[in-house]
C-alpha positions in Angstrom: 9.5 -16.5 -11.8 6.6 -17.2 -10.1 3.3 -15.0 -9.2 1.5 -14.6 -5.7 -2.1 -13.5 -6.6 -4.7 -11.6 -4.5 -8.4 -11.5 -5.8 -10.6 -9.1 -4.9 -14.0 -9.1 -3.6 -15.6 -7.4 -5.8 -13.8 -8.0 -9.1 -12.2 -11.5 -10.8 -8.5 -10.0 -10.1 -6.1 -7.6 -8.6 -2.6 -6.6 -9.1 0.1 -4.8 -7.5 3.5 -4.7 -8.8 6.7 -6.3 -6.9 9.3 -3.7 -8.6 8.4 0.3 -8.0 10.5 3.2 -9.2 10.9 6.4 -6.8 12.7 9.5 -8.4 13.8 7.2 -10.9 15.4 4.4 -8.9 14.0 0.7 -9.3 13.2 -0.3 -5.4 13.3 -4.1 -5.0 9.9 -4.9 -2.8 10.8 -8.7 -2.4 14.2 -8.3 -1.5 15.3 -10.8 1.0 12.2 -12.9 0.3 12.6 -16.6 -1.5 13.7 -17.0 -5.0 10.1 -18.8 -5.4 8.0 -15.6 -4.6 9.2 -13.1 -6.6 5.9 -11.3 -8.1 2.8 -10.4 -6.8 1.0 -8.5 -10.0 -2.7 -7.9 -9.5 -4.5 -5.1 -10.8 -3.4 -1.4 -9.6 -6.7 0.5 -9.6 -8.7 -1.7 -7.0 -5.7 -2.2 -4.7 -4.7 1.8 -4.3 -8.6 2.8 -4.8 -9.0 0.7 -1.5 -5.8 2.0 -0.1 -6.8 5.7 -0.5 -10.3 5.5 0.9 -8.5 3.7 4.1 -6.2 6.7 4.4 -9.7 8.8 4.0 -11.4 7.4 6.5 -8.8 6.2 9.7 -6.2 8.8 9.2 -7.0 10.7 12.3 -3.7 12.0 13.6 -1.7 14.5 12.1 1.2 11.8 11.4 3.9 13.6 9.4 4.9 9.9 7.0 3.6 6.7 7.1 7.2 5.3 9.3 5.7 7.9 12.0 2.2 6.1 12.2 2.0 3.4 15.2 2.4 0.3 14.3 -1.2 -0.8 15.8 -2.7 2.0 13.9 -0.9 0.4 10.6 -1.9 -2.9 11.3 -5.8 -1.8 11.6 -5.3 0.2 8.0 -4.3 -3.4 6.7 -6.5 -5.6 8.4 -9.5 -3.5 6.6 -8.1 -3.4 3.5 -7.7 -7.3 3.8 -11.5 -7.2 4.5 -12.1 -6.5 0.5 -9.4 -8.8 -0.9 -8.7 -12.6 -0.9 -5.0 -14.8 -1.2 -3.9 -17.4 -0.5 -2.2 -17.0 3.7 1.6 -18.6 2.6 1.4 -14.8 0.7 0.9 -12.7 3.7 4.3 -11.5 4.4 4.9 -10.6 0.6 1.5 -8.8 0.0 2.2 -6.9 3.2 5.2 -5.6 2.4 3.7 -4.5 -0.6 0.9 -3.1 0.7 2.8 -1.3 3.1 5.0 0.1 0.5 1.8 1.4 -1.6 0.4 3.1 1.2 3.3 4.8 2.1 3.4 6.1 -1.6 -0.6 6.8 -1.5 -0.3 8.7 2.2 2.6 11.1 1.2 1.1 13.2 -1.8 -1.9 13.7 0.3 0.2 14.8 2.8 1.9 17.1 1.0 -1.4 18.5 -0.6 -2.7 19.4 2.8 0.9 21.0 3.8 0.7 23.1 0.4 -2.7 24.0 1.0 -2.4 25.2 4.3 0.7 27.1 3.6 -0.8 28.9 0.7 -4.1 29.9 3.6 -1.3 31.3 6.2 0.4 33.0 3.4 
């Protein structure tokens, strides 16, 4: 199986995983992609670190899920995460699938927090 690697800026590596679980299923991320790129597995912490602090700073519309968010508006989210993080460009297409996957994970909790929060201030 071969690796598709993504360094970051500011450290030596990053990795992100091909295969996530969501209420306890095994999602496929490189589905449909070529039998040669099947892992991307840099290192967690830098990649959703910079993922969050995107969401922190651009999410400025009250977008119920990340599928709800304008595809423009995702495409800017990515393009300055890219800004911190180097690969090599035949891996575009799998690290954005990935990335958009992780967002979408990162976005929702936070979400949720806020709905919580103001639902326990109306309460």
């Amino acid at each position: 199986m071969a690796e598709v690697g993504c360094n970051s800026l500011r450290s030596t590596e990053l990795w992100c995983t091909d295969v996530t679980e969501a209420e306890g299923e095994t999602v496929d991320l490189m589905e449909g992609l070529p039998e040669a790129v099947m892992r991307f597995v840099p290192n967690n912490n830098a990649c959703t670190k910079e993922m969050i602090n995107i969401i922190k700073l651009m999410y400025d519309h009250p977008w119920p899920n990340y599928k709800k968010i304008p595809s423009e508006t995702k495409e800017r989210w990515f393009q300055m995460w890219a800004l911190h993080f180097i690969w090599d460009a035949k891996h575009d297409l799998t690290i954005r699938k990935i990335y958009d996957r992780r967002i979408s994970q990162r976005l929702q909790p936070m979400i949720d927090d806020i709905r919580q929060e103001q639902g326990h201030l109306t309460a």
